[in-house]
Every structure is written in structure tokens, then in C-alpha cells.
N, C-alpha and C positions, 0 to 999 in steps of 0.2 A: 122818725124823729130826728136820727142826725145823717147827716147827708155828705161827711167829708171825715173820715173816722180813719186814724195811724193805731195800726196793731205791732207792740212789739217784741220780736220773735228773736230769739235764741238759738232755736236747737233742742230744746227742752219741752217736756210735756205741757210746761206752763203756758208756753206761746201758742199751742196748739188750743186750748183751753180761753186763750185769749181773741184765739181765732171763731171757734166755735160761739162765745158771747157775742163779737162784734157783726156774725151774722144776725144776731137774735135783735141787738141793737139799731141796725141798721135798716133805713130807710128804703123806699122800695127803686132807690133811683143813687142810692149814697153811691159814694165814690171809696172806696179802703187799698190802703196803702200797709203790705207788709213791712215793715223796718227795720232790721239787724245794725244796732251799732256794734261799730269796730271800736276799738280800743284805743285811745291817742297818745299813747307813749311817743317819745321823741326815739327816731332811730335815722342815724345816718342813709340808708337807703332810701328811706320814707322820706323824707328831709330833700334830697336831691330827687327826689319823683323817679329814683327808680325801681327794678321789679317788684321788689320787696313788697311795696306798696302796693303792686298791680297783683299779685299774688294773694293780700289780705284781700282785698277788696273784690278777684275772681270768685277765693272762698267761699266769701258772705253773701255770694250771689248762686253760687250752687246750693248753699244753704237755704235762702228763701227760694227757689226754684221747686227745692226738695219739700219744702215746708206749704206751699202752696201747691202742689201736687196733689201732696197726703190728703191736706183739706179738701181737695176737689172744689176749689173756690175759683171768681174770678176776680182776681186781685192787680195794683198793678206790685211792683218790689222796689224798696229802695234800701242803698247801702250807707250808711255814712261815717265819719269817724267824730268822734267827743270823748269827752275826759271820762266819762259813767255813762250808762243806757240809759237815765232819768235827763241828764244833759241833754240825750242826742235827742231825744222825744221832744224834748220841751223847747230846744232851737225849732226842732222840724215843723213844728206843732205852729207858733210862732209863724214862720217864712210860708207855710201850707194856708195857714187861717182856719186849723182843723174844728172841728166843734166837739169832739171825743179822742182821747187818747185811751186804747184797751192793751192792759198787759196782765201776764198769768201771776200768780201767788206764787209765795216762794216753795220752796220744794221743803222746809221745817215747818214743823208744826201738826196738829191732826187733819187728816183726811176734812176733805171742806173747808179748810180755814182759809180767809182772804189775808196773805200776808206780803209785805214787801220788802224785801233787802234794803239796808241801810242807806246806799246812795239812790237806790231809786228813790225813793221814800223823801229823801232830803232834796234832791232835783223839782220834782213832780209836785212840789210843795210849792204854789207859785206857778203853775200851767197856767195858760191862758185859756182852758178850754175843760169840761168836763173832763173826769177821770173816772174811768171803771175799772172793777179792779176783777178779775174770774176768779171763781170759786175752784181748788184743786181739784180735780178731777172733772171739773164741767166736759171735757170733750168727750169723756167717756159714756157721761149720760146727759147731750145736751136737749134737756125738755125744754118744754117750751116756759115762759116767764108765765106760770099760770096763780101765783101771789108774789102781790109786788108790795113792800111797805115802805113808807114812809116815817122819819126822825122829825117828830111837827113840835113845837113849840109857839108858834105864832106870829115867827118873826119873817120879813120877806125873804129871806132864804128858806124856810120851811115852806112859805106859801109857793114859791119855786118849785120844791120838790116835790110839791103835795100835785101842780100841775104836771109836771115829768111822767109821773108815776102813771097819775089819768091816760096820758096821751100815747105810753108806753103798754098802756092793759087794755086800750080801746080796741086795736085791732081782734084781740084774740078773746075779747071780753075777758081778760082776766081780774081776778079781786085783788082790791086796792083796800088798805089796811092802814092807819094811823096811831101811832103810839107818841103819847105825851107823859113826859116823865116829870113827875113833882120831885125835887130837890131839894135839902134844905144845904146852906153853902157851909163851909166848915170850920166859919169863923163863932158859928151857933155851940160849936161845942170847947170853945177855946178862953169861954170868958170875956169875949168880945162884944159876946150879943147875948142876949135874951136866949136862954137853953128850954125854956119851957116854950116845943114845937108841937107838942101833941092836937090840938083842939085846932091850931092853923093849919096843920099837913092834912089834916082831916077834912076841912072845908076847905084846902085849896085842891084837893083830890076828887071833891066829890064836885066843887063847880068846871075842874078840867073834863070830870066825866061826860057831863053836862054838855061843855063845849064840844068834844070830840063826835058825843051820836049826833049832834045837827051838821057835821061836815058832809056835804054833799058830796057822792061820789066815792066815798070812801066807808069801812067800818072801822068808826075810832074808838077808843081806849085810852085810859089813862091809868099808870103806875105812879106807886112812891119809890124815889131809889137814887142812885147815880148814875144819872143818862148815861153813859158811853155801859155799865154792864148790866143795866136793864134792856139798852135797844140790842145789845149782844143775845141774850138770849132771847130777843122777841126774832131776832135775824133767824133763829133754831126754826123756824115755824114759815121761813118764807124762800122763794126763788131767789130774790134778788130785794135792797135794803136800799132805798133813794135818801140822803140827805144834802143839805145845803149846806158851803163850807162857811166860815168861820166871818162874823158880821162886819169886818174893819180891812182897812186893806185897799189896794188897786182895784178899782174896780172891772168888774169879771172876770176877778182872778180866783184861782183855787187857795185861798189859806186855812191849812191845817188847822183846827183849834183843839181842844184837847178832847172830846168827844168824837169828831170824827179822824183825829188820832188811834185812840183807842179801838176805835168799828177796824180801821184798818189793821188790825193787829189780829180782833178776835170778831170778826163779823164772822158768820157761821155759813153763809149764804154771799153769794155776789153781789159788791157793794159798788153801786153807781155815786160820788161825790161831786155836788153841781158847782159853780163857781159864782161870785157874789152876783144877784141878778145887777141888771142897769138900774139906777137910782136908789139901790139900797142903800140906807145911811147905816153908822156905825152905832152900836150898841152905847149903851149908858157904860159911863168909867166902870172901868173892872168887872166889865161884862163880859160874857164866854157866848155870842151867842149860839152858838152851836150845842149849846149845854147849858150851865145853870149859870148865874151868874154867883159875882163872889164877894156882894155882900147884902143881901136878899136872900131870904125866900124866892123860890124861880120853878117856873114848869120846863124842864126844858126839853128839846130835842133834838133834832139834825144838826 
């Protein structure tokens, strides 16, 4: 499925983890590119091009030497300097015309959690290209993608994801899963709106159920809840979690919306985030599309 994929590696278990996905990810012809950002502090050595600089950058290169070794991959390496490792990705990503960027979880949090350090997280907000994020420990047991879900709500980013997911379980025939999350927005309980949601959450639940078993290709489902920790623990039950990012924005870019926020903090499983497809328009005012909207009733998802 992608065919031009920047992994990026550390030193750390996470990268190896990130390595280990971006095989599983990877097309049978893709091209992956380890990548260690350096640090771009200003340092007189550095500054005048000399050792100092040839020094950081020998490092970073016996590092991914060592780090592609381990893997027993064929990769090619590259070293670069930026102000964060979310920077360095997202220039490279950019000048490459990469179509996946893979990096590991942070080293907090429990076992399994897709998590990101604060500058990564704030960089990577705005890639030009998918982002997956590996599950902690993935190199330790990297199976194969044998459940894959989907964050569907109905919107062209969902229907995005909802293809990804197909295209990404075809090879190995793996099961393809869809969850649709009914929301009610939080202005229902503030005296804004109409508080009496019971008899609506009921019949916007049972016609999402409706919708979800006729998706082809997929077995769907529909919950009542708040998307980002309902699709959190639907992630408990899968390989890897596909959703579409956030419906406004540059187009085919990754923006964070507060749902697929949240997946990246506490996705249980390795979360793949797509970037806006071509021609999607933007959601209705004060819409989340990656989640519910907020001032509506809303099914939402990815």
C-alpha cells in the first residue's frame, strides 16, 4: 500500500518497534528510509562546519547502521539535523514526497500504548503524508495485522480509512472491523439545548447499527459514547486502529482533531492516521469531523 515509507529511529526500543511495523506496512516494492534526527542547537563548531559537526553526524550514522543491522532489513539511512525529531520527519517527509511516516510510542505509559512526546506530536500535526504510530513493544511480537479497524463515521475521511484498512487486510485476508460511535455534543447537558436525548440516542444507535452491517467488506458496529474512549477501547480488541484525520485544513494534510488526539495518547493497538483525502470538503461550522460534532447529535468516528 505505501511504497516510499521514513522510519524514525532513535536508539530506542521505540524505533525498532517502528521498524518492525513499517515492514508490515510496506509494499512489496516500497522504498524505507531509516532516519535519526540530530539536534539543531546552535554551536560554534557546528556553525563553522567543523568536526564537531562531522562528529554528531558520524554518530547518527553508526547508530542507524547499528539499528538496521539489528532489524536484518534492507533499508537505505539518513541523518539530518532540526529543531525536534517531529521537525526533522516532516521537512524530510515533505522534500522525499514520502506517503508514510513510522515512529515508536513513547517509552510512558502501559505496555501497548501508542504514545507520542510532546514535540513529536506537535511537528507531526500537519505531515504531508500518513502517520503511524507502533504499538510499544510491537518488535517483540511483530504478528502479523490479522484485525485491522476502522474509526467510521461517514465522512470522506472515514470512507478513506474504511478503504486503507480493506487494502491493508487484503493481502493476508485479515478482518476488517468498523466502529461508529453515537455521541451526543456537550452543549445537551449545559442548557443550551434540549437535555431530553434518550428516545434520539436510541434511534440514532439502532439506525448506525443498521448502517454499519451493510458495509461491505468490513464487520460493523455501532456504540453510544465519546468517540476518542469508545474507539480507545474498541483498539483493545485489534492489531492496528485506521482513522482519517481531522475534516478542515490543507488538503492532504494530517490535522489532529480531538479524537484522533486522544487515539494517539491512548490507542491500545498500533494506530495508523490518514491525512485529508483529495476533494474532501470541510465539515459544517463547529464540526469535529473526526469525532462528533459540537452542536448536534452526531455518529462520529475517525
Amino acid at each position: 500500500m505505501f511504497s516510499n515509507i521514513l522510519i524514525g529511529v532513535d536508539g530506542t526500543p521505540g524505533g525498532r518497534d517502528a521498524i518492525a511495523l513499517a515492514s508490515r506496512l510496506a509494499g512489496s516494492a516500497a522504498e524505507l528510509t531509516l532516519v535519526h534526527v540530530r539536534a539543531g542547537r546552535w554551536h560554534p563548531m557546528r556553525a563553522a562546519g567543523g568536526r564537531g559537526a562531522g562528529l554528531e553526524r558520524e554518530g547518527a550514522l553508526e547508530l542507524l547502521e547499528h539499528e538496521r543491522s539489528t532489524a536484518g532489513v534492507s533499508v537505505a539511512l539518513e541523518s539530518i539535523e532540526a529543531s525536534s525529531p517531529g521537525a526533522g520527519l516532516h521537512e524530510l517527509a515533505e522534500q522525499r514526497h514520502a506517503d508514510l511516516l513510522v515512529v515508536g510510542s513513547s517509552a510512558r505509559g502501559v505496555l501497548g500504548r501508542a504514545m507520542l512526546g510532546d514535540d513529536t506530536r506537535a511537528a507531526l500535526n500537519g505531515a504531508p503524508c500518513a502517520v503511524a504510530i507502533a504499538a510499544r513493544g510491537y518488535d517483540e511480537h511483530p504478528l502479523p495485522l490479522a484485525r485491522i479497524g476502522v474509526a467510521y463515521n461517514g465522512s470522506p475521511e472515514s470512507e478513506a480509512a474504511l478503504a486503507a484498512a480493506r487494502e491493508l487486510a487484503a493481502p493476508n485476508r485479515s478482518e476488517v472491523r468498523a466502529l461508529q460511535v453515537v455521541s451526543v455534543p456537550a452543549s445537551a447537558f449545559t442548557g443550551l439545548a434540549p437535555a431530553a436525548y434518550g428516545e434520539t440516542i436510541d434511534l440514532m444507535l439502532a439506525e448506525a447499527g443498521k448502517r454499519m452491517e451493510s458495509i461491505e467488506g468490513a464487520r460493523g458496529s455501532a456504540a453510544y459514547g465519546i468517540p476518542g474512549e469508545e474507539l480507545a477501547a474498541f483498539s483493545g480488541e485489534l492489531d492496528m486502529l485506521v482513522v482519517g484525520s481531522r475534516g478542515y485544513g490543507p488538503v492532504k494534510r494530517l490535522v489532529l482533531g480531538s479524537t484522533s488526539a486522544y487515539l494517539e495518547r491512548h490507542a491500545r493497538c498500533s494506530l495508523l492516521v490518514l491525512p485529508r483525502p483529495h476533494g474532501a470538503r470541510a465539515g459544517a461550522a463547529g464540526a469535529d469531523v473526526d469525532g462528533a460534532a459540537e452542536d448536534q447529535p452526531e455518529v462520529g468516528g475517525g
